[in-house]
Every structure is written in structure tokens, then in C-alpha cells.
N, C-alpha and C positions, 0 to 999 in steps of 0.2 A: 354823394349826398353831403351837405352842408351840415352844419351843426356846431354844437360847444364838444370841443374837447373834457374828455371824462379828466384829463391829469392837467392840464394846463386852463382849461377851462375856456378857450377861446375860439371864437368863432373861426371856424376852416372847415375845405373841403376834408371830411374824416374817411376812416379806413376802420375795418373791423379786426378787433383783435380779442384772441383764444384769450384766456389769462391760461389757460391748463393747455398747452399746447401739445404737437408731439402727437404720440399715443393718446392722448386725453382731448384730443381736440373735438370730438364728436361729444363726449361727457360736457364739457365745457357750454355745448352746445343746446345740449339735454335739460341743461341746469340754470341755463342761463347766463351763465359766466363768459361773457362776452362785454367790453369794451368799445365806446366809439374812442377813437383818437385819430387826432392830427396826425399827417405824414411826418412832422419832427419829431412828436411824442413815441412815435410807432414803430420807426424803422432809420431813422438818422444818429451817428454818433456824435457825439459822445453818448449823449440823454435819453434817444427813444429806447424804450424797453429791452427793443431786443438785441440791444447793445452793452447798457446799462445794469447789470446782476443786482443792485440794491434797488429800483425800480421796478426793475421785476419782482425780487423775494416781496416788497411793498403789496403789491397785486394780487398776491400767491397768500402774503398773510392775511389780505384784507377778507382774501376770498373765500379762504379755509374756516376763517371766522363765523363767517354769514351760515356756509354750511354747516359747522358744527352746532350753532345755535337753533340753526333748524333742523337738521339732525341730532346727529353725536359724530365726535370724533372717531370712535369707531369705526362706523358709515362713510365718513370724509375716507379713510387710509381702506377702508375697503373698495373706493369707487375708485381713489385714484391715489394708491398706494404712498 
């Protein structure tokens, strides 16, 4: 599938990505928390995420956010510790 990159913002073939990956990949999933992104954003080093540890905690805080706001943090470390 085509589209804009969620982090780069540019037109590419995209790829889906957990932000809660792991054990939390079906939560992720439950929730919403899913990412289109570019093959470089996604899976290439240096940058793509799942290379990248500050790109990631980025995705992780953005996400944690959302949930808490619509939840409580509570909620957030209850679902996914």
C-alpha cells in the first residue's frame, strides 16, 4: 500500500508498525496504536525505528500520551506495563 509516511511524511510504499511491540503487539493493535511507515522509517539503520532507541521512546511517549489522556496512566501501565 502506498501512502505518506507517519515520521517522514513522504510518499512510499509503507509497512505497518506496532508502536507497543513484543508481548504488547496485539494491545497495540486493540488500541490502535499502529503506525503506517516507510521501509527506511521502519526497518533500515541507522533511522528506522527499529534501529533507532530515541525514535522509538519518541513513538512510545507520543503513544503513552494519547492513552493516558484518554484513559489514566494507571490504565496505560496496567495494559502494558
Amino acid at each position: 500500500m502506498n501512502g505518506i509516511c507517519f515520521l517522514c511524511g513522504k510518499w512510499k510504499p509503507l509497512e505497518l508498525h506496532h508502536v507497543f511491540g513484543a508481548s504488547n503487539r496485539k494491545k497495540s493493535e486493540k488500541y490502535g496504536y499502529v503506525v503506517h511507515l516507510c521501509h527506511d522509517c521502519h526497518n533500515e539503520p541507522p533511522n528506522g525505528v527499529h534501529h533507532n532507541a530515541e525514535a522509538m521512546l519518541r513513538l512510545h511517549q507520543q503513544y503513552q500520551r494519547i492513552h493516558e489522556q484518554t484513559y489514566s496512566r494507571e490504565h496505560f501501565m496496567q495494559v502494558f506495563g
